[in-house]
mmCIF file as Biopython writes it, N, C-alpha, C and O atoms, coordinates in Angstrom:
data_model
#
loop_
_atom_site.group_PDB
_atom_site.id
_atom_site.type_symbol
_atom_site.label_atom_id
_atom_site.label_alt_id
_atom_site.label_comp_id
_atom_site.label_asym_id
_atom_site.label_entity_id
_atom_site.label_seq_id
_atom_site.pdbx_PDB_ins_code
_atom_site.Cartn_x
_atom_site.Cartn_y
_atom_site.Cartn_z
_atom_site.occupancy
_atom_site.B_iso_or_equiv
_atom_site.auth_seq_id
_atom_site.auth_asym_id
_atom_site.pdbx_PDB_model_num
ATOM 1   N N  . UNK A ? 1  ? 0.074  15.631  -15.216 1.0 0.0 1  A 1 
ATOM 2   C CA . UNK A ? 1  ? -1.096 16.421  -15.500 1.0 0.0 1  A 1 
ATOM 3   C C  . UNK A ? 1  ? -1.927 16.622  -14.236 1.0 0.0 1  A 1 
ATOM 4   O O  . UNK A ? 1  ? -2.446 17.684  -13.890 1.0 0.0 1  A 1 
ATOM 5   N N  . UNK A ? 2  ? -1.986 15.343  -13.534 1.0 0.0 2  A 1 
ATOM 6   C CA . UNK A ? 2  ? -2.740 16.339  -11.882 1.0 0.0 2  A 1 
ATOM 7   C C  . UNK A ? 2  ? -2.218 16.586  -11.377 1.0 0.0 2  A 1 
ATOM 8   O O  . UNK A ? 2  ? -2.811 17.024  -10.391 1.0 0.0 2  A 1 
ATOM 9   N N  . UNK A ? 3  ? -0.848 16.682  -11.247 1.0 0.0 3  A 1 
ATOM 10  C CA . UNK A ? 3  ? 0.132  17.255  -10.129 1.0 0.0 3  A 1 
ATOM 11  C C  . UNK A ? 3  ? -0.252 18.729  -10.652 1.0 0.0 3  A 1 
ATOM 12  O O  . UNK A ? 3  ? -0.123 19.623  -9.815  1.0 0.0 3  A 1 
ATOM 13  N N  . UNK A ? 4  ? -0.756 19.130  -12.060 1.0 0.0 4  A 1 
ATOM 14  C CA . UNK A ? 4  ? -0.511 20.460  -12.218 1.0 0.0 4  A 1 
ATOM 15  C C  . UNK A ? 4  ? -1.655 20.727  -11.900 1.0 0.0 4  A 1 
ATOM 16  O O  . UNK A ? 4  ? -1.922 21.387  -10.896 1.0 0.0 4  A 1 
ATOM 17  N N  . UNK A ? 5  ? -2.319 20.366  -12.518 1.0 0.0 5  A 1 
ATOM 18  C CA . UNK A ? 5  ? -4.007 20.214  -12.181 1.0 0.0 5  A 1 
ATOM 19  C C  . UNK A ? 5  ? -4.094 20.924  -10.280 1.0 0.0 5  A 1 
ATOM 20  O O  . UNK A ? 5  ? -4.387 21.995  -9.750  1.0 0.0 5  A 1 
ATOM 21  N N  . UNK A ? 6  ? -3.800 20.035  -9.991  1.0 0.0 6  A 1 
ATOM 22  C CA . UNK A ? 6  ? -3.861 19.912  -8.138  1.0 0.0 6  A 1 
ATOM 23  C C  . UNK A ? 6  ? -3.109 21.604  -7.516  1.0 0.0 6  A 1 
ATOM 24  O O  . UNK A ? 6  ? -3.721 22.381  -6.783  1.0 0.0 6  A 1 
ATOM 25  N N  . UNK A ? 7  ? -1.550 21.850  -8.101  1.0 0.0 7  A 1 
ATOM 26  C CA . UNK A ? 7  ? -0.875 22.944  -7.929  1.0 0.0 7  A 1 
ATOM 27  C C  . UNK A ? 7  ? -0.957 23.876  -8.283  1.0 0.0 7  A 1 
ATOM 28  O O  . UNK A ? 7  ? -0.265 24.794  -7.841  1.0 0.0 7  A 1 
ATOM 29  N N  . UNK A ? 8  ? -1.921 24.040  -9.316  1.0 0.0 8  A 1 
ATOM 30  C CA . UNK A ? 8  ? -2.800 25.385  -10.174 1.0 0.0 8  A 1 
ATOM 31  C C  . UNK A ? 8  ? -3.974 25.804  -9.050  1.0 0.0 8  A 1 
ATOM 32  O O  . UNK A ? 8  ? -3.956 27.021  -8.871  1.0 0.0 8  A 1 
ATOM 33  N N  . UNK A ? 9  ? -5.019 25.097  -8.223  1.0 0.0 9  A 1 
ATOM 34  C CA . UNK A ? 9  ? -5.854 25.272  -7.620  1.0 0.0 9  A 1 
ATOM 35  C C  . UNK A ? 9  ? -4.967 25.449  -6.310  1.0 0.0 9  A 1 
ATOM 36  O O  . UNK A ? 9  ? -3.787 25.116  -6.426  1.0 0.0 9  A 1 
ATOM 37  N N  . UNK A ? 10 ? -5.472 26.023  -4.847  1.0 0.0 10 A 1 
ATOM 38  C CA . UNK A ? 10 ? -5.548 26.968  -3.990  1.0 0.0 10 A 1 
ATOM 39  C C  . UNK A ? 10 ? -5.950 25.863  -3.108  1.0 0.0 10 A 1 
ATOM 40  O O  . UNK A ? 10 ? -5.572 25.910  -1.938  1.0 0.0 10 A 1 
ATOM 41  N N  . UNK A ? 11 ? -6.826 24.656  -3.601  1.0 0.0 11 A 1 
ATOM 42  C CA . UNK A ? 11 ? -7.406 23.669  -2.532  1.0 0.0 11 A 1 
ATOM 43  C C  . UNK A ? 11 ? -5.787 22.976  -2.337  1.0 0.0 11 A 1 
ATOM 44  O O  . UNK A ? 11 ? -4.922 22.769  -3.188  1.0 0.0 11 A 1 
ATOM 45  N N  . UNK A ? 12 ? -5.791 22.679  -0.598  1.0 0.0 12 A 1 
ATOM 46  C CA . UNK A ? 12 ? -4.643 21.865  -0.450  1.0 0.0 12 A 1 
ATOM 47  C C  . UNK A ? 12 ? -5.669 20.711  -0.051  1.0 0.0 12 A 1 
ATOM 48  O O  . UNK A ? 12 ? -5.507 19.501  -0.211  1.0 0.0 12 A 1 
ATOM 49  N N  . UNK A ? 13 ? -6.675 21.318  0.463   1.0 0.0 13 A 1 
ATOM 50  C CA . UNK A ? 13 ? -7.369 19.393  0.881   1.0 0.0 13 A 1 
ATOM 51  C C  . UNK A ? 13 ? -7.576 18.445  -0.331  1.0 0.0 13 A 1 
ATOM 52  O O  . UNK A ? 13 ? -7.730 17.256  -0.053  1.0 0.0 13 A 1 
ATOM 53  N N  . UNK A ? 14 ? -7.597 18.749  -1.424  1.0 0.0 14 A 1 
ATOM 54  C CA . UNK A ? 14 ? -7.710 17.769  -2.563  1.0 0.0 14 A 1 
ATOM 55  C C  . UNK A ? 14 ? -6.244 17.231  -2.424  1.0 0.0 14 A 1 
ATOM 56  O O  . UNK A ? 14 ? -5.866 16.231  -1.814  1.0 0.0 14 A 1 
ATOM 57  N N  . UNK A ? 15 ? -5.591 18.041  -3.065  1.0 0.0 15 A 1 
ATOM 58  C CA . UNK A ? 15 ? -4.419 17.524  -3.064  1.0 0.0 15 A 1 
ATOM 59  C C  . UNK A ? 15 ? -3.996 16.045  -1.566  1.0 0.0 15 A 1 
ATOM 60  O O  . UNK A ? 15 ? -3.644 14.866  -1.598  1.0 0.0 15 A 1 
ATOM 61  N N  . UNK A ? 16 ? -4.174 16.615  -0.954  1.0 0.0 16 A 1 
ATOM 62  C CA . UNK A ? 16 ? -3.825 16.224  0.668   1.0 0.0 16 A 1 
ATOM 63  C C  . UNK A ? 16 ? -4.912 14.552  0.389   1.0 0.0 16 A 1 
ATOM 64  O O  . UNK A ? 16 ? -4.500 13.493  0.862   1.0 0.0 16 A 1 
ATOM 65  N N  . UNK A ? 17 ? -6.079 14.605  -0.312  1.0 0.0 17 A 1 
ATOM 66  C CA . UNK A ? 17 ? -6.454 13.419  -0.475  1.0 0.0 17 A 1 
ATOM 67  C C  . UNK A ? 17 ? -5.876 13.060  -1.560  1.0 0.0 17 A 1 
ATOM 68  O O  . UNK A ? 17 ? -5.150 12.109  -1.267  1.0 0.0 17 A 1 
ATOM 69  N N  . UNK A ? 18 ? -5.794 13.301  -2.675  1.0 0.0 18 A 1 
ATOM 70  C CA . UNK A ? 18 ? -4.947 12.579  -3.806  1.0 0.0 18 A 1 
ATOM 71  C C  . UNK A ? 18 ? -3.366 11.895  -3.187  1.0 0.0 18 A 1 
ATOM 72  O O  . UNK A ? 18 ? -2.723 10.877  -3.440  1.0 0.0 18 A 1 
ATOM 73  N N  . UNK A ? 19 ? -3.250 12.651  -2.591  1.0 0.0 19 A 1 
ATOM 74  C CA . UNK A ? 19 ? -1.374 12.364  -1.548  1.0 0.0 19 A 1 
ATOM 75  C C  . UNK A ? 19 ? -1.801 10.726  -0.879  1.0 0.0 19 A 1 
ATOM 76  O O  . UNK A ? 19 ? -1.105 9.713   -0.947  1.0 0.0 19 A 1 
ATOM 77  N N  . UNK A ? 20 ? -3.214 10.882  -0.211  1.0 0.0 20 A 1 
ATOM 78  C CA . UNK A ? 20 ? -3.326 9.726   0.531   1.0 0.0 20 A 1 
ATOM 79  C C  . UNK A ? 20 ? -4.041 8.610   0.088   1.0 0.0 20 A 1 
ATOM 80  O O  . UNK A ? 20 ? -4.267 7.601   0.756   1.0 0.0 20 A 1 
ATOM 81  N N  . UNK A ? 21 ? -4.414 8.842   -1.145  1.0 0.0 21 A 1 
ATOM 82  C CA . UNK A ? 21 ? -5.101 7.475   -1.959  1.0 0.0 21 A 1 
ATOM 83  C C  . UNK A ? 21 ? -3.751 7.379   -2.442  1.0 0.0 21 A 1 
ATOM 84  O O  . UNK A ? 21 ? -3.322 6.247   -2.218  1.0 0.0 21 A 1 
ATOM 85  N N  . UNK A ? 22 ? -2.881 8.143   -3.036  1.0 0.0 22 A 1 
ATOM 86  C CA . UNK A ? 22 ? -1.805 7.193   -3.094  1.0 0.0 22 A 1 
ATOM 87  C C  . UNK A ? 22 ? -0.725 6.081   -2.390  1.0 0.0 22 A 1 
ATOM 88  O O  . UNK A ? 22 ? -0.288 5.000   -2.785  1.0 0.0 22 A 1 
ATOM 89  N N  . UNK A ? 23 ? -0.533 6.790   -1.290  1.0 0.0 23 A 1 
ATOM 90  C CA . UNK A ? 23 ? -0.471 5.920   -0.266  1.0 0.0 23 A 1 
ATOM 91  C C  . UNK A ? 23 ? -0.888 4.829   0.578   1.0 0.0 23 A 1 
ATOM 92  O O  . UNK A ? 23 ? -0.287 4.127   1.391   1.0 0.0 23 A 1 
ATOM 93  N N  . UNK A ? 24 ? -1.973 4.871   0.205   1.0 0.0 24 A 1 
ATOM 94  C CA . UNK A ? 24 ? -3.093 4.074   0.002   1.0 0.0 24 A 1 
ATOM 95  C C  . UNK A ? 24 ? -2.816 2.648   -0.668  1.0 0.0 24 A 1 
ATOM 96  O O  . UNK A ? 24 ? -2.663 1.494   -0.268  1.0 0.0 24 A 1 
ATOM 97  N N  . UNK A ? 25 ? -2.833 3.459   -2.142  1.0 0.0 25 A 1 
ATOM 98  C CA . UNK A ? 25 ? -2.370 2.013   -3.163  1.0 0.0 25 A 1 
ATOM 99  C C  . UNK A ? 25 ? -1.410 1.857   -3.135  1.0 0.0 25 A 1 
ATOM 100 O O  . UNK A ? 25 ? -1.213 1.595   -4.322  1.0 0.0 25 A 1 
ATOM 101 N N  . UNK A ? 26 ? -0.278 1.777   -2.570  1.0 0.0 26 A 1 
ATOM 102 C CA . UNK A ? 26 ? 1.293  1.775   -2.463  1.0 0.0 26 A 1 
ATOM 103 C C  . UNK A ? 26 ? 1.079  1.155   -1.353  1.0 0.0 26 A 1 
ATOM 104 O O  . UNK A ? 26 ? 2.228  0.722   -1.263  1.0 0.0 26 A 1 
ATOM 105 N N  . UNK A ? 27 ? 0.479  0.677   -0.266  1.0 0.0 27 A 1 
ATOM 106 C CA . UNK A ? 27 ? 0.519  0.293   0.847   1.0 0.0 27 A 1 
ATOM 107 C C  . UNK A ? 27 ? -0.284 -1.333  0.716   1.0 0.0 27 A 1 
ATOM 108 O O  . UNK A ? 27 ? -0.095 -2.202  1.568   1.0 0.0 27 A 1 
ATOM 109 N N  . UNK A ? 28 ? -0.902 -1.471  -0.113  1.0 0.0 28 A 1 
ATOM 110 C CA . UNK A ? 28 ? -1.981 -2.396  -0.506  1.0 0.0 28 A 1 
ATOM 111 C C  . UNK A ? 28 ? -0.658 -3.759  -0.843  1.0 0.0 28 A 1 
ATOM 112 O O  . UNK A ? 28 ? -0.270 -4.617  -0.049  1.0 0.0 28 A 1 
ATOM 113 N N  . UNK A ? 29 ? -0.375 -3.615  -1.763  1.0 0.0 29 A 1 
ATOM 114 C CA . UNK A ? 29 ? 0.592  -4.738  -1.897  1.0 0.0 29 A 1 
ATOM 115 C C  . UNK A ? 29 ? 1.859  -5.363  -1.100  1.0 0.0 29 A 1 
ATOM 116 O O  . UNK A ? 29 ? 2.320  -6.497  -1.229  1.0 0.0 29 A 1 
ATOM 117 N N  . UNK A ? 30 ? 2.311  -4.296  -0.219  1.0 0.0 30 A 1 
ATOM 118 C CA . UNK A ? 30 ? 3.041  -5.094  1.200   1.0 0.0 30 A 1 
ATOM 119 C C  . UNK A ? 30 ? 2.545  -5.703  2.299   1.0 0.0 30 A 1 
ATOM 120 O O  . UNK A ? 30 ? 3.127  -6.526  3.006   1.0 0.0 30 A 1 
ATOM 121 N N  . UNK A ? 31 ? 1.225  -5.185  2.446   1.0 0.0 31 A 1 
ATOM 122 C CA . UNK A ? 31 ? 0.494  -6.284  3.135   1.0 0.0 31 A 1 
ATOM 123 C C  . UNK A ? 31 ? 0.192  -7.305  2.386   1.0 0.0 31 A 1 
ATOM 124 O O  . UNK A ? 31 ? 0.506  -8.342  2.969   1.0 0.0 31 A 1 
ATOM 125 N N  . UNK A ? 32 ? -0.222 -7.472  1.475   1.0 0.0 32 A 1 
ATOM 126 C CA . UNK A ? 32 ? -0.547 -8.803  0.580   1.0 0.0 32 A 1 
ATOM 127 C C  . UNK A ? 32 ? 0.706  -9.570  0.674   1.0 0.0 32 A 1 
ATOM 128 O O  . UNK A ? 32 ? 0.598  -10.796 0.650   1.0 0.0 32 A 1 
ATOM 129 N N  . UNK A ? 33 ? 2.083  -8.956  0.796   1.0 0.0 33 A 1 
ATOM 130 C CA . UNK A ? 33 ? 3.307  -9.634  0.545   1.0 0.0 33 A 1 
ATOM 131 C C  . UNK A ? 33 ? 3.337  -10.165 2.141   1.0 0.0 33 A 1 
ATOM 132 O O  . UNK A ? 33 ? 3.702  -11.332 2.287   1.0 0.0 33 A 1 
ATOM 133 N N  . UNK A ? 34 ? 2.974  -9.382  3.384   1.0 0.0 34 A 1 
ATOM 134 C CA . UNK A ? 34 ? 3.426  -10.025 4.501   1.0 0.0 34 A 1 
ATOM 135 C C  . UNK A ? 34 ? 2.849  -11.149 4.830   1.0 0.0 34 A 1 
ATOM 136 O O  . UNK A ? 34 ? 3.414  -12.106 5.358   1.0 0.0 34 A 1 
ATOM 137 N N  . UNK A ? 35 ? 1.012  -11.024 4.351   1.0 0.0 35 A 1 
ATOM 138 C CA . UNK A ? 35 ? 0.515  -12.126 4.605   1.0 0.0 35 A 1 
ATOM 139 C C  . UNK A ? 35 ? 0.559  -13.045 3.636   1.0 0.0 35 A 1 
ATOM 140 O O  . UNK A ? 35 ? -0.347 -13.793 4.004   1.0 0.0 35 A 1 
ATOM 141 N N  . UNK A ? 36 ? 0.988  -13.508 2.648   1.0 0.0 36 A 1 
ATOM 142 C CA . UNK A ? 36 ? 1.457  -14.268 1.921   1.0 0.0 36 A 1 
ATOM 143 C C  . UNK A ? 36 ? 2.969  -15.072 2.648   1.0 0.0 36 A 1 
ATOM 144 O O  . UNK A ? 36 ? 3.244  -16.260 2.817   1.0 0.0 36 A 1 
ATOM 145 N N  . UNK A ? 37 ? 3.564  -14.067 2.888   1.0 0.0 37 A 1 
ATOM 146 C CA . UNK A ? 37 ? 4.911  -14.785 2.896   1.0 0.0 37 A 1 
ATOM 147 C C  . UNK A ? 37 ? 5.080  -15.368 4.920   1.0 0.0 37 A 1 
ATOM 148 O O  . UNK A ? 37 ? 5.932  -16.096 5.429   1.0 0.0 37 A 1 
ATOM 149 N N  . UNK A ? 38 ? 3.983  -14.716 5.513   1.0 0.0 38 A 1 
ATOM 150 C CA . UNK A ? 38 ? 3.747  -15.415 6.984   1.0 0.0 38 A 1 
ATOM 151 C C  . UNK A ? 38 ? 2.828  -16.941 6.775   1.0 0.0 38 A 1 
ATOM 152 O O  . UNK A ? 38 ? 3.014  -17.911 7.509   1.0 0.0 38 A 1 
ATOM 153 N N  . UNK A ? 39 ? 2.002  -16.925 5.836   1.0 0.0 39 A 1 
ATOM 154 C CA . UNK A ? 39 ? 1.402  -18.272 5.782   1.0 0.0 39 A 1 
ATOM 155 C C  . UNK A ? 39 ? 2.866  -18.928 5.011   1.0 0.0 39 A 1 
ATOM 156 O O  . UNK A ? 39 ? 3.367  -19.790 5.733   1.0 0.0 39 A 1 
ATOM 157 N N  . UNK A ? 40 ? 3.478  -18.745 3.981   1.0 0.0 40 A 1 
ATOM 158 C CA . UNK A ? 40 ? 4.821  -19.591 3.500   1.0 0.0 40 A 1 
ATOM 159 C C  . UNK A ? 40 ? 5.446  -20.408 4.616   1.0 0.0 40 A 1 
ATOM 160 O O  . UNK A ? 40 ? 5.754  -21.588 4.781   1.0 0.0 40 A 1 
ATOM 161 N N  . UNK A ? 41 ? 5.530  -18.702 5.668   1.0 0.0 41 A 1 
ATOM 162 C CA . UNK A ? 41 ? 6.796  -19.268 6.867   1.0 0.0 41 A 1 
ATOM 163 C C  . UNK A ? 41 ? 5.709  -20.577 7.720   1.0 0.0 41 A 1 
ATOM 164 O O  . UNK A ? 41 ? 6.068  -21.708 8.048   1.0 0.0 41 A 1 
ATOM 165 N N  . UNK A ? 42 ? 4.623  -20.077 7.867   1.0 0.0 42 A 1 
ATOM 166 C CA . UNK A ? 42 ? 4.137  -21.420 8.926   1.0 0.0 42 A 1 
ATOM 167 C C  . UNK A ? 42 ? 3.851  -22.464 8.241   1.0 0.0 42 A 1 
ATOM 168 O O  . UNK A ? 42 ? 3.712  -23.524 8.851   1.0 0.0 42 A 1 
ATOM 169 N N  . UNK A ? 43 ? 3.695  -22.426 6.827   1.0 0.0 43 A 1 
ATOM 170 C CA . UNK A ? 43 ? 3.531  -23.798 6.525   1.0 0.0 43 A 1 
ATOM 171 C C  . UNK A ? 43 ? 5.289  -25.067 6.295   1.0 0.0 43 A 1 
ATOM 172 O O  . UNK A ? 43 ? 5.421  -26.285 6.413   1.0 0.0 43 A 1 
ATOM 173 N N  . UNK A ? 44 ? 6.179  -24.061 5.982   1.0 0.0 44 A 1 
ATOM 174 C CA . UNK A ? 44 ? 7.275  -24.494 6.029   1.0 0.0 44 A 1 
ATOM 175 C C  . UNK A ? 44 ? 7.566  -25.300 7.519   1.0 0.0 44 A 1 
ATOM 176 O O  . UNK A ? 44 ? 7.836  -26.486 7.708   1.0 0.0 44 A 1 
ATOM 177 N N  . UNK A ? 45 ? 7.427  -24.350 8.347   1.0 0.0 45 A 1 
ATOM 178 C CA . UNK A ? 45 ? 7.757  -24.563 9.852   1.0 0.0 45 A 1 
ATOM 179 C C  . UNK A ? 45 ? 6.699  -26.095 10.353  1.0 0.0 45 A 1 
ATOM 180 O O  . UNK A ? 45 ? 7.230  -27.039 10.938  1.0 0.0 45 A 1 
ATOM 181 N N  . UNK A ? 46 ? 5.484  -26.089 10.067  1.0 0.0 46 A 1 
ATOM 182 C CA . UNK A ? 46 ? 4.678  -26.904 10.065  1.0 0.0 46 A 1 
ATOM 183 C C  . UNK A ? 46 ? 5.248  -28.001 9.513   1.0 0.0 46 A 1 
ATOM 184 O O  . UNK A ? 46 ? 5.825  -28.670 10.370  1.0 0.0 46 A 1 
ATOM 185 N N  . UNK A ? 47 ? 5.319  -28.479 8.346   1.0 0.0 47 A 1 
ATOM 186 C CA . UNK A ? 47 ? 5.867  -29.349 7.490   1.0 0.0 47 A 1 
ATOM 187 C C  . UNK A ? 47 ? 7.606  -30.118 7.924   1.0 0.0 47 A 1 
ATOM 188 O O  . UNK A ? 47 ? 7.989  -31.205 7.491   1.0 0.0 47 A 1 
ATOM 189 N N  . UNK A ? 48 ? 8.392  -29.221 8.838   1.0 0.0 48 A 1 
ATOM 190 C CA . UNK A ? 48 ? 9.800  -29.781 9.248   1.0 0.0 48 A 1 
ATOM 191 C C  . UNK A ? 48 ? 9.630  -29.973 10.477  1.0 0.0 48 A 1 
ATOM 192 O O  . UNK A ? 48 ? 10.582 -30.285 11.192  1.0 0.0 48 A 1 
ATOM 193 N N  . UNK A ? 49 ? 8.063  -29.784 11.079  1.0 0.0 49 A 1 
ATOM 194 C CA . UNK A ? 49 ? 8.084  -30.124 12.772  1.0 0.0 49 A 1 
ATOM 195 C C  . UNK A ? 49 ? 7.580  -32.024 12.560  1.0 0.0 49 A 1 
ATOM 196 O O  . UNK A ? 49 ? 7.734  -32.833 13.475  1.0 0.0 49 A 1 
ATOM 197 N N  . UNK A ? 50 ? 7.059  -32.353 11.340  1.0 0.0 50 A 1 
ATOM 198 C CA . UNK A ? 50 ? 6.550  -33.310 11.195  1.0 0.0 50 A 1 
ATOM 199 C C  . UNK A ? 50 ? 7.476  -34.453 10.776  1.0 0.0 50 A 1 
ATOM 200 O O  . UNK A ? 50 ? 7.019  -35.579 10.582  1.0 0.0 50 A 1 
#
């Protein structure tokens, strides 16, 4: 429904922001995953230096 919404109207800058809040939230949870899983790796690494 907003893809049609968005492709019915003439504005590409809406669209062009709807494109990038999605990307946006699609981008949000692989950083959460890198820094999650870089504190894993140093605490592992930490823990077998001991």
């Amino acid at each position: 429904m907003c893809r049609a919404a968005l492709e019915s109207e003439g504005n590409q800058s809406k669209a062009k922001g709807i494109n990038d809040g999605i990307v946006y939230l699609m981008v949000i949870p692989y950083i959460l995953f890198v820094i999650v899983a870089y504190a894993v790796y140093k605490m592992y690494t930490k823990k077998n230096k001991a």
